[in-house]
Structure formats: C-alpha cells, structure tokens
N, C-alpha and C positions, 0 to 999 in steps of 0.2 A: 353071167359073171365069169370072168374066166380067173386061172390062175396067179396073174397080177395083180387082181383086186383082191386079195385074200394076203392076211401079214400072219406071223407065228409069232405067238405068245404064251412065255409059259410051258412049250408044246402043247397048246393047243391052236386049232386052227379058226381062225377069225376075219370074217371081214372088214375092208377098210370102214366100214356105215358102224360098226360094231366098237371098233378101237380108238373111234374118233371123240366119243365121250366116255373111255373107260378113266377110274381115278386108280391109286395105286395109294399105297399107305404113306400120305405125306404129311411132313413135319408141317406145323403152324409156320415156322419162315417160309420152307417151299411155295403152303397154301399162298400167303400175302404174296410172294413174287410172282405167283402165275398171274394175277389180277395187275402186275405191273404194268404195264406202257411205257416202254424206253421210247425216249425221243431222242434227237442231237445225234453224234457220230458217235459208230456202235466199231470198234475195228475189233473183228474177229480174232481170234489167236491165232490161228492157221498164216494169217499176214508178216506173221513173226518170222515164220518158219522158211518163206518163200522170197520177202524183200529184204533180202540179205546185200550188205560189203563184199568184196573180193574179201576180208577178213571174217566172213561170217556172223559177222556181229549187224541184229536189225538196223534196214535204214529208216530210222526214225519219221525221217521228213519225207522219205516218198508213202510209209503209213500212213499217216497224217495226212497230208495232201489226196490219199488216194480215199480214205475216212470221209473227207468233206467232198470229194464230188460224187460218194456212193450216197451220202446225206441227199444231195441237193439232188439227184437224180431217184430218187423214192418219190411214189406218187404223196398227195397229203389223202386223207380218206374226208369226204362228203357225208356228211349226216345228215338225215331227215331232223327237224329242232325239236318238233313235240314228240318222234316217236323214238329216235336214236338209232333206226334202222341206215344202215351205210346204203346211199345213194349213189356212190358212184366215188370214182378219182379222177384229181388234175394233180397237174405239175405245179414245183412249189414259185414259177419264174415265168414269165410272158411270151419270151421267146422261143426261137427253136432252140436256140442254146442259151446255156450259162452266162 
C-alpha cells in the first residue's frame, strides 16, 4: 500500500479499506439521506459559479441544458432480480448518441 491509499482522519492515519465504512455521529435526517437515491438531473452548485453572463449573473439555460445531457449520459445500473447484486451498466438510449 503506498501513501496514496492511506486518508487523514481526525489525525489519525487510515486506510482508504478502513474509511470506506466509517459512520460519524449523524443526525436521523443525514441517516435517511444517505439511503437516498437521487435520480433525474442532479445540477451541482459549482455550475453556478462557472456558467455565468458577461454580467455575472448564472445562465440558467445553459445549466439546464447542460443538467439533462449529464442525466442522459450516466450509465443506468443492472441488477441481478433475486439477489440485488449490480450486474453491470448500459446507457439509458440505443444509439451511439443522443
């Protein structure tokens, strides 16, 4: 294992296999959101910040637009039916494009 694979926590030192199932003191909301599954368009905040007007003010529509083809270009995830183990990805459209 080298020094990449190790994260700081706390100061203490831990590996990524170690940090991957730590919990931390979370409220009953946190708990229920981590068991969420967002689907649909997810537009980051960082989006805001970057698809700006010459006036600074977000452009909405290229958001938006840019929101629906980071949707349609996520794989969908493949489940085994009886076991629920993930099988695999495909794309959510037939072709090579949109």
């Amino acid at each position: 294992m080298d020094f990449r694979d190790r994260v700081l926590v706390n100061g203490i030192q831990l590996s990524a296999n170690e940090t991957s199932m730590m919990s931390y003191n979370l409220s009953s909301t946190v708990e229920v959101m981590k068991n969420l599954h967002l689907e649909g368009n997810i537009i980051p905040m960082e989006w805001f910040g970057h698809l700006k007007f010459g006036s600074g003010k977000p452009d909405m529509n290229a958001i938006l637009i840019l929101s629906d083809i980071v949707y349609w270009y996520r794989p969908v995830v493949v489940r085994d039916e009886q076991t629920g183990m993930v099988r695999g990805y495909r794309k959510k459209f037939k072709s090579d494009l949109l």
